[in-house]
Structures are given as structure tokens and as C-alpha cells.
N, C-alpha and C positions, 0 to 999 in steps of 0.2 A: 392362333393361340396367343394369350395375353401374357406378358412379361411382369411378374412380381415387385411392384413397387420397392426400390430401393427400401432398404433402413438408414435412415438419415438419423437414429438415436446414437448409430456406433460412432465414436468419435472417431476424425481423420487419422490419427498417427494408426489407427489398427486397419484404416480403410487402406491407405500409403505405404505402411514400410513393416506390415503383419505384426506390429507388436499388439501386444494383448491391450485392451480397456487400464490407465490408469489413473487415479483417484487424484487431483488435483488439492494442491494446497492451497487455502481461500486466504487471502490477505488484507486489512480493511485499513485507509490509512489515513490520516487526518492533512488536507491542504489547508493548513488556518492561514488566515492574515488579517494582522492588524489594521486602522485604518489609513497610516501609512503606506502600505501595501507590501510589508516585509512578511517573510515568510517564517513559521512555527515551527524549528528541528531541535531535536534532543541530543547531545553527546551522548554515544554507546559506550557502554563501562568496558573499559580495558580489558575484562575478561572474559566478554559477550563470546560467544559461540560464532557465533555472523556479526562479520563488519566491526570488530573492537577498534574503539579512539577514532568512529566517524560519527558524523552527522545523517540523522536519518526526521522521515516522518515518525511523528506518534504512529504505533500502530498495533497489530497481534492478527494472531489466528484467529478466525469464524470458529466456536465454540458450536454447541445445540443451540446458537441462534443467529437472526439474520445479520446480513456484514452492518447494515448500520445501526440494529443494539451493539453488536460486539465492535465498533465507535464509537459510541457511547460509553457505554463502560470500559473503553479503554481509556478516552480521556477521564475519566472520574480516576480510574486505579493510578494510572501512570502521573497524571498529572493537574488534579485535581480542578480539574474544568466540566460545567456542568452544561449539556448540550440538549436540546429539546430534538429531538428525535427527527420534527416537523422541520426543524431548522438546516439539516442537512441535504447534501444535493450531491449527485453525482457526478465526477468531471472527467475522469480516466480511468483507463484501464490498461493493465501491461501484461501479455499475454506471456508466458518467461519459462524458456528452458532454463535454468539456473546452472546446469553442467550432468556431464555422463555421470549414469547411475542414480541423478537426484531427479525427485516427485516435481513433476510441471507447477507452475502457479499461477493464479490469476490475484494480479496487487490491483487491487480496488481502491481507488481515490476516492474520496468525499472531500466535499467542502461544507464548513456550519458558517454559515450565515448571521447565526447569534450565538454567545454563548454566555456564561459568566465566569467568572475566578479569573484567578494571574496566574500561570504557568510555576508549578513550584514540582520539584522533584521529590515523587513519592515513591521511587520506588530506586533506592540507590544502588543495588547492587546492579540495574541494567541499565539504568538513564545517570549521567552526571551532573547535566546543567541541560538547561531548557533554554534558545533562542531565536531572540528574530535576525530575519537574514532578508537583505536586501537578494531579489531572486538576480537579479545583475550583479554581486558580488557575493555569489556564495562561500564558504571558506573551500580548500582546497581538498580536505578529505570528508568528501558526501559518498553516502553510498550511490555507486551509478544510476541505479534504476532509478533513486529519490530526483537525481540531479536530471535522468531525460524524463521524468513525467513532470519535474515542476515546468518543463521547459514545454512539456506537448500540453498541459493545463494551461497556462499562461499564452502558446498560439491556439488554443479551441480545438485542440486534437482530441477525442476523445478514446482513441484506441493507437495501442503501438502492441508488437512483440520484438524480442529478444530474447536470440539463443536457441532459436529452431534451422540456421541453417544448416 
């Protein structure tokens, strides 16, 4: 008698610890750098919902389209940088329980390659100021996740998780 090929579609947490299938939050985020080699992070507005008065990547939700349009138009909205599509490449990924009770996420890095504009703050009520950060002396309130992918992009790591033990 032949044994029914697994289903390898269920994701782990339902195969491990019987919780039901959940819907992951997609996050697309921009590793720019100058040709200095300093790094691109936005101050979060003091009344951000997540991480207020830190330094983060550009970044947003996966809309009804792929993670690097919704990089794209998120440099153009947030910070009026224009990005050829062709020009982006993929560096990390952080696979992230975020805490009990919250939707899993997968923070999706990119890096462009090319872009055009100067980083100017288009959207003030969530970014305050736009900077480059020497990745050896970032300032001291980065969001963690920002501060351990610039750090696993920068050693060629291209997968980390946090927050599943």
C-alpha cells in the first residue's frame, strides 16, 4: 500500500504547533547607497504607529502588485526617487515573528542599482528627514530588523528570521 504524498503547500507553523494557515505581511524595502557607500534611512514621524523618532529603510506593504513595483512606487511616493524597475535586485530577507497575536512578515530587501532624484521628504506626516548613514556608524535609534539586515546585506547573507523561537 502506497503512502499519500505529503502536502508541502501547508505552511510549517500549521504542520508544528496546529495553528491554522496565516496570511503573512509582505514588506518591500529599499537598501540604497550612495557611492560613498553610506546607507539611505528616513526618520519615522513621532507619531508613526511603528517605531516613532527611529530610523528605518524606505519602505511599505505589497499592494495588488509585485514587492519591486510596490519599491518603486514607494520611492517615487515617499521620496521622490525614480527607480527603473530593471535596476533593482534582491539582497535579504527577514523571515519575522514581530510578537504574540501579530501577522508573521516577510521584510523584503532590494537594492537599485540606479536611480535618479535626491532624497527629499514627500510625505511628512510619516518620514521627517531622509539620510545617509555610514553602515559602521548608524545612529543609535534604528529599527532592529533595519539595523540586522543592513548588517546580514552588507556580510552576503541573504536570509535571517526573528522572533520564531
Amino acid at each position: 500500500m502506497s503512502k499519500a504524498p505529503e502536502d508541502r503547500s501547508a505552511p510549517l507553523t500549521s504542520v508544528r504547533h496546529g495553528a491554522g494557515a496565516v496570511p503573512h505581511v509582505v514588506g518591500a524595502h529599499l537598501y540604497l547607497e550612495d557611492p560613498a557607500g553610506r546607507v539611505l534611512l528616513g526618520l519615522r514621524h513621532h507619531n508613526s504607529a511603528f517605531a516613532p523618532n527611529t530610523w528605518h529603510f524606505l519602505a511599505g506593504h505589497c499592494e495588488q502588485e509585485s514587492a519591486v513595483l510596490c519599491l518603486v512606487r514607494e520611492a517615487e511616493e515617499e521620496a521622490g526617487l525614480c527607480i527603473d524597475p530593471r535596476d533593482v535586485e534582491f539582497v535579504h530577507v527577514l523571515h519575522q515573528l514581530p510578537g504574540p497575536g501579530r501577522r508573521p512578515r516577510l521584510q523584503l530587501v532590494f537594492r537599485a542599482r540606479a536611480w535618479t532624484g535626491v532624497p527629499e521628504v514627500r510625505e511628512p506626516d510619516k518620514c521627517l528627514a531622509w539620510q545617509w548613514w555610514d553602515p559602521d556608524a548608524l545612529p543609535e535609534r534604528v529599527v532592529p530588523y533595519t539595523r540586522e539586515a543592513i548588517a546580514h546585506v552588507r556580510a552576503g547573507r541573504p536570509y535571517s528570521e526573528a522572533g520564531w523561537e
